[in-house]
C-alpha positions in Angstrom: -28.6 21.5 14.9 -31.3 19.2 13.8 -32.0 17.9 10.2 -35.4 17.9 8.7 -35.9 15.0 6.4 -38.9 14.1 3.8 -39.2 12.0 0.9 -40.8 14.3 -1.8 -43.1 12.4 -4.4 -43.4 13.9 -7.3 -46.0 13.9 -10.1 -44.9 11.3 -12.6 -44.0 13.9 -15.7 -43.5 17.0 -13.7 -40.3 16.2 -12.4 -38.2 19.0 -14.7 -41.1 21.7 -13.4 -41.1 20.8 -9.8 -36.7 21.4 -10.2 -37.3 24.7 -12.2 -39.9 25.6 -9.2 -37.9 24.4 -6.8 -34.9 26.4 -7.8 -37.5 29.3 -7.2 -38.6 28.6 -3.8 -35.0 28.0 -2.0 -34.6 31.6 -1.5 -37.7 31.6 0.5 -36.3 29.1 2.7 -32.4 30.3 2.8 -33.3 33.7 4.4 -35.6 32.1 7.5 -34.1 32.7 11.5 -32.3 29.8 11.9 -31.4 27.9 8.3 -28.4 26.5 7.9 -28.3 24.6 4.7 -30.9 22.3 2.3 -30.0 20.0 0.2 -32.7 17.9 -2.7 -31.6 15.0 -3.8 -33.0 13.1 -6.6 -33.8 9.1 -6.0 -31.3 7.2 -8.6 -33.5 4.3 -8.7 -37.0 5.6 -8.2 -38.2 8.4 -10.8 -40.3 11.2 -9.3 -38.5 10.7 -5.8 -36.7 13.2 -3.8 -34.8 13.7 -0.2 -35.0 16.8 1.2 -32.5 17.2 3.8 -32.6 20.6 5.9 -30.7 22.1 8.4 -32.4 23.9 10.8 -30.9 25.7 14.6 -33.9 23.8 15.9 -37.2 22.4 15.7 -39.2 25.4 16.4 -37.3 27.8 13.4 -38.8 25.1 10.9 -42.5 24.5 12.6 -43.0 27.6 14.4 -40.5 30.4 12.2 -41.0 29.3 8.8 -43.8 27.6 8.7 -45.6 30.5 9.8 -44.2 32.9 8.2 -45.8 34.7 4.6 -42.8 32.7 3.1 -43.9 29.5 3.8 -47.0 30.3 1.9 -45.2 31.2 -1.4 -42.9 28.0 -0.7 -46.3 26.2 -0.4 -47.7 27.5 -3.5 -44.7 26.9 -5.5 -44.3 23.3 -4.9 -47.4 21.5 -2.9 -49.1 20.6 -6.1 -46.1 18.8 -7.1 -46.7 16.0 -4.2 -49.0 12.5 -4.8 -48.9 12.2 -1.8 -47.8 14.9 0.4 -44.9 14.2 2.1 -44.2 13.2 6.2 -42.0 15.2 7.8 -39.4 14.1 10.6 -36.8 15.8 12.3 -33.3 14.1 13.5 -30.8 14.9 15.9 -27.1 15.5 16.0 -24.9 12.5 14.4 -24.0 9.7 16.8 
């Protein structure tokens, strides 16, 4: 299992649209070959902030299965326009 992590940067304002299209997108994501779970987490301190944390089976189901895939480009259209700036993107391995 590997975790994909990215600090999600919101558009100061839009934070209640970006949840409400959020909400929409996570079935995109749920159904993809190897997804295991996702969780958003909103910053406590920093307005406009949020961790993603996914769970994929590997590297290659996020980069090569989803982010290919006709899904990925409703995800994208749902929630890019959110980001100032677009987030980074880093994958971790299993716990120590």
């Amino acid at each position: 299992m590997v975790l994909e992590h990215a600090l999600l940067h919101v558009r100061c304002g839009e934070e209640r649209a970006f949840e409400e299209s959020l909400a929409k997108a996570r079935p995109l994501i749920s159904v993809s070959p190897g997804f295991i779970n996702m969780e958003v987490r909103p910053a406590l301190e920093k307005t406009g902030t949020y961790l993603l944390l996914v769970q994929w089976s590997s590297v290659d189901d996020h980069k090569v299965g989803f982010r290919t895939s006709e899904r990925y480009l409703a995800w994208r259209e749902l929630l890019h326009h959110f980001y100032e700036p677009m987030p980074s993107v880093m994958y971790f391995g299993e716990p120590l």
